[in-house]
C-alpha positions as a Python dict, from the first residue, in 0.01 Angstrom:
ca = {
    (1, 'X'): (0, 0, 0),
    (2, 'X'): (8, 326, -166),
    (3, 'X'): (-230, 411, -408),
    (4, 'X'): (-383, 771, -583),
    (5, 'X'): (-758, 745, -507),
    (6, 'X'): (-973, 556, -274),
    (7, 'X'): (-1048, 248, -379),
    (8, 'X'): (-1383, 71, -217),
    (9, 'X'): (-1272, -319, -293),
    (10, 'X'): (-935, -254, -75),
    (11, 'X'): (-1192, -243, 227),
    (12, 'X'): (-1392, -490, 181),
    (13, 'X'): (-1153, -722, 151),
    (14, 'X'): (-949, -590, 476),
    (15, 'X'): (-1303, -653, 664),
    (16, 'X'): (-1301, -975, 517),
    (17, 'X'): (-993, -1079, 593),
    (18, 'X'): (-933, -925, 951),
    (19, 'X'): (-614, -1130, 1068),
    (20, 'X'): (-424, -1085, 750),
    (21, 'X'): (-500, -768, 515),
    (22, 'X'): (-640, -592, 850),
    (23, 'X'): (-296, -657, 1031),
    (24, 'X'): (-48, -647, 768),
    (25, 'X'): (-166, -407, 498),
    (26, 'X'): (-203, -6, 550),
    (27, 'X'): (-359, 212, 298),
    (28, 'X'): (-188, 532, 190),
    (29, 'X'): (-406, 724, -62),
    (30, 'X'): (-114, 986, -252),
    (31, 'X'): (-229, 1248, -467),
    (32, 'X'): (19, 1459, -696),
    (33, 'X'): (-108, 1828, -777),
    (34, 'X'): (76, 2020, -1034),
    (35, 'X'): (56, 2379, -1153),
    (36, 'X'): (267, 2622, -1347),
    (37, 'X'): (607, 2301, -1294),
    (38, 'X'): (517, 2330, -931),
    (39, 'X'): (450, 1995, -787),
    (40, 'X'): (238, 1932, -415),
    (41, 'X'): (209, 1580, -282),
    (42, 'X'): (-46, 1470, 8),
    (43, 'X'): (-36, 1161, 180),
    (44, 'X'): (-342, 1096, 383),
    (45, 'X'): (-363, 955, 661),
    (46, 'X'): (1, 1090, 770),
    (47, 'X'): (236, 798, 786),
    (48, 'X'): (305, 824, 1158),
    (49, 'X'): (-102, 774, 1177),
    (50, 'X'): (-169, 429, 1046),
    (51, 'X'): (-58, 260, 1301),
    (52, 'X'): (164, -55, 1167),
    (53, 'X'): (94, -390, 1385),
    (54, 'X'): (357, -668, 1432),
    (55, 'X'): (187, -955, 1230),
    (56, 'X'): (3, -1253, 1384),
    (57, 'X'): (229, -1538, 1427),
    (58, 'X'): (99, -1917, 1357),
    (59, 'X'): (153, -2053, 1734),
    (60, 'X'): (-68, -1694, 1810),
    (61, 'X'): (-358, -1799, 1541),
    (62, 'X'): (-343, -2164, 1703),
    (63, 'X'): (-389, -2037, 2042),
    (64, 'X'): (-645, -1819, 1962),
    (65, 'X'): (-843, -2025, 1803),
    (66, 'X'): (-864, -2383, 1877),
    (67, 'X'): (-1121, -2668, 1925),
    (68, 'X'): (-1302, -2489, 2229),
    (69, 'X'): (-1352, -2190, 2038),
    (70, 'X'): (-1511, -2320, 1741),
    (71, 'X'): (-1756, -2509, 2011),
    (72, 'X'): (-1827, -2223, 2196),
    (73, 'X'): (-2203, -2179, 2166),
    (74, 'X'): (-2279, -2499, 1992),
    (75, 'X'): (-2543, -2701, 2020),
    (76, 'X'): (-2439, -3031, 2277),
    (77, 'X'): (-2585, -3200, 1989),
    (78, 'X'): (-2361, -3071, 1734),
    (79, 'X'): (-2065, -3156, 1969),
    (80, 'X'): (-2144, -3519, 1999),
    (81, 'X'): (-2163, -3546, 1635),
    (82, 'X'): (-1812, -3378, 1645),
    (83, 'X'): (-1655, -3600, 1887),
    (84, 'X'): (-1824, -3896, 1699),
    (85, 'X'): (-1568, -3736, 1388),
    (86, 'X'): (-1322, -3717, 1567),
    (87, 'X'): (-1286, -4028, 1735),
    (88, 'X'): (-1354, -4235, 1386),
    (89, 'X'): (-1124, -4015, 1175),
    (90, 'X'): (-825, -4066, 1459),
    (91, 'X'): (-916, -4411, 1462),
    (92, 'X'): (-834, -4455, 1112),
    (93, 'X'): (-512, -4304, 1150),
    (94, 'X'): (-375, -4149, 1492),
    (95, 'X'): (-146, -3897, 1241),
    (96, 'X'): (-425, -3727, 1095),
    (97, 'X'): (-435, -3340, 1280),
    (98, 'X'): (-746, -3163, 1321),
    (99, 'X'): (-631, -2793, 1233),
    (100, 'X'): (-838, -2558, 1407),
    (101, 'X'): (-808, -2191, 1201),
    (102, 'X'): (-1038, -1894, 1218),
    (103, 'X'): (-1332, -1984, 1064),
    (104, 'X'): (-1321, -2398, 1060),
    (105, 'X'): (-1100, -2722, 1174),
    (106, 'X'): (-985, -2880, 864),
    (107, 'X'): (-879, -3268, 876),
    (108, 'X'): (-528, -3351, 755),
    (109, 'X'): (-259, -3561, 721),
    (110, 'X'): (-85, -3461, 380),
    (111, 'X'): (-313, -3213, 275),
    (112, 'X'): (-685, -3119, 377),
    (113, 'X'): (-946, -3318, 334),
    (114, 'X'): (-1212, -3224, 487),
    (115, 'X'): (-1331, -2830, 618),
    (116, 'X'): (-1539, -2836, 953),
    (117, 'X'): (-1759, -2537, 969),
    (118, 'X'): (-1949, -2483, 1316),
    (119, 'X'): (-2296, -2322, 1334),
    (120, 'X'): (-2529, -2326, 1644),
    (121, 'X'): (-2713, -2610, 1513),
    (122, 'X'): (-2503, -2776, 1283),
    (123, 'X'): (-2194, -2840, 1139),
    (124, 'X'): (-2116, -2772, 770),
    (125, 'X'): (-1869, -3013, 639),
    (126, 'X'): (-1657, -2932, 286),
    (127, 'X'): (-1544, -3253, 138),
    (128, 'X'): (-1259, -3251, -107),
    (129, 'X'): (-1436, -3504, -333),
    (130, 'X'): (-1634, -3478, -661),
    (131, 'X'): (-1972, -3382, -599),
    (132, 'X'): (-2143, -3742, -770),
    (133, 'X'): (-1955, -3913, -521),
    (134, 'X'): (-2143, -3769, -222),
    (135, 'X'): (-2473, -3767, -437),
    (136, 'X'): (-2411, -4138, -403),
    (137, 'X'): (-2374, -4224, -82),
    (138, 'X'): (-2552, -3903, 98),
    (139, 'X'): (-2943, -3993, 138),
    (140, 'X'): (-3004, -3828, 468),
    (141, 'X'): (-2891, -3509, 470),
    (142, 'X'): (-2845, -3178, 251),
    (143, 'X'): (-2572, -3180, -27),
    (144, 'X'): (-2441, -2854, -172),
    (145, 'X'): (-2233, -2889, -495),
    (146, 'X'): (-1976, -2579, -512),
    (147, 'X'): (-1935, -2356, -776),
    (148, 'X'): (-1649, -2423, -1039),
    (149, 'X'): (-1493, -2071, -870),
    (150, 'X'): (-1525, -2214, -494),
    (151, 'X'): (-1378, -2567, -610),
    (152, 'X'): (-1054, -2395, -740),
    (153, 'X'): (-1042, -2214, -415),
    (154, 'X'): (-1025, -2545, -265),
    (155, 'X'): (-787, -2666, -476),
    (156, 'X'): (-986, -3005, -561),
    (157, 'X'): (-1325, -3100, -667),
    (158, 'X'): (-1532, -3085, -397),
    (159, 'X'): (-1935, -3026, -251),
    (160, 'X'): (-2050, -2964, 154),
    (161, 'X'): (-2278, -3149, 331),
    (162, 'X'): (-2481, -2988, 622),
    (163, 'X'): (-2462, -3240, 918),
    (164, 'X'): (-2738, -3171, 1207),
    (165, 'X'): (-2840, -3498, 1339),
    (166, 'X'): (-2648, -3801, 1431),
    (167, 'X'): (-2855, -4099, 1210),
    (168, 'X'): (-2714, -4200, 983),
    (169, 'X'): (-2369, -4064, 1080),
    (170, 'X'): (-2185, -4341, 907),
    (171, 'X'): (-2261, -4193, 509),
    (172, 'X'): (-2034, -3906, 648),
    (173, 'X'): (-1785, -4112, 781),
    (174, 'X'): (-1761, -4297, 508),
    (175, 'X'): (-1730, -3990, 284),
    (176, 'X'): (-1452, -3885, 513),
    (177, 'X'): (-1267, -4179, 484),
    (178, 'X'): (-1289, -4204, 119),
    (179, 'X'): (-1167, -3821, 105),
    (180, 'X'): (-880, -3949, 337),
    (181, 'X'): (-781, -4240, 78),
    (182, 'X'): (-846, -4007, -188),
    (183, 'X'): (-570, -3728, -48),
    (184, 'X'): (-344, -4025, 53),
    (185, 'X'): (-278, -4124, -322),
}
């Protein structure tokens, strides 16, 4: 991307975004200097500098970063409440894929339902329903409704739910399944 000054949001959101922007865009910063219809162009850095890098491929991001990597670290409890998840939601239905990316495993079958986020201690789980639907059926643990900007990010209504212990694991799964139902219409 060439552009004529430095521009401070262009970095931030290539350290945000460190397997796409990082990888795929360079910045060129081109300034024009003219005096007396005498024109002098510098590119910095020089071209041959930025150092282009063949793009990451899907099969690479999926290798990279599957189940095992998102559990790295994790509490043991956090992983049984996982595999408790994961055995209900392939239970329901065996085609449903748990898509491990970067920084989650999203559940699927048609579209996402569901966004698994790992911390040490606890899983944060976005559900692609309406927030008063959760509100409803979640009485113990933490519910988060998203902002109107992070909900069109998502692409549907939708609020997160911070999972740490495994009572009362069945509100969740019953969220989940309703999501499921929900993305299956």
């Amino acid at each position: 991307m060439i552009i004529d000054e430095n521009k401070p949001e262009f970095q931030e959101v290539m350290e945000t975004y460190t397997d796409t922007w990082d990888k795929i865009v360079k910045l060129e910063i081109l300034k024009q200097y003219t005096a007396e219809n005498k024109i002098i162009m510098s590119l910095n850095p020089d071209f041959e500098d930025i150092g282009l890098v063949e793009p990451v491929t899907q099969k690479e991001i999926e290798e990279r970063y599957d189940e095992a990597f998102h559990l790295e670290g994790v509490d043991p409890k956090v992983i049984l409440i996982y595999n408790k998840i994961k055995e209900f939601i392939t239970k329901k239905d065996p085609n449903i894929k748990l898509n491990p990316q970067k920084y989650y495993i999203s559940l699927r079958k048609n579209r996402n339902f569901a966004y698994l986020d790992f911390k040490r201690k606890k899983i944060k789980i976005a559900i692609m329903l309406p927030f008063e639907i959760g509100k409803k059926q979640i009485r113990s643990y933490r519910l988060r409704e998203f902002t109107e900007g992070i909900q069109r990010f998502y692409g549907h209504p939708s609020f997160e739910v911070t999972v740490d212990k495994d009572s009362n694991l069945d509100e969740i799964l019953n969220l989940l399944k309703k999501a499921y139902e929900k993305q299956e219409e």
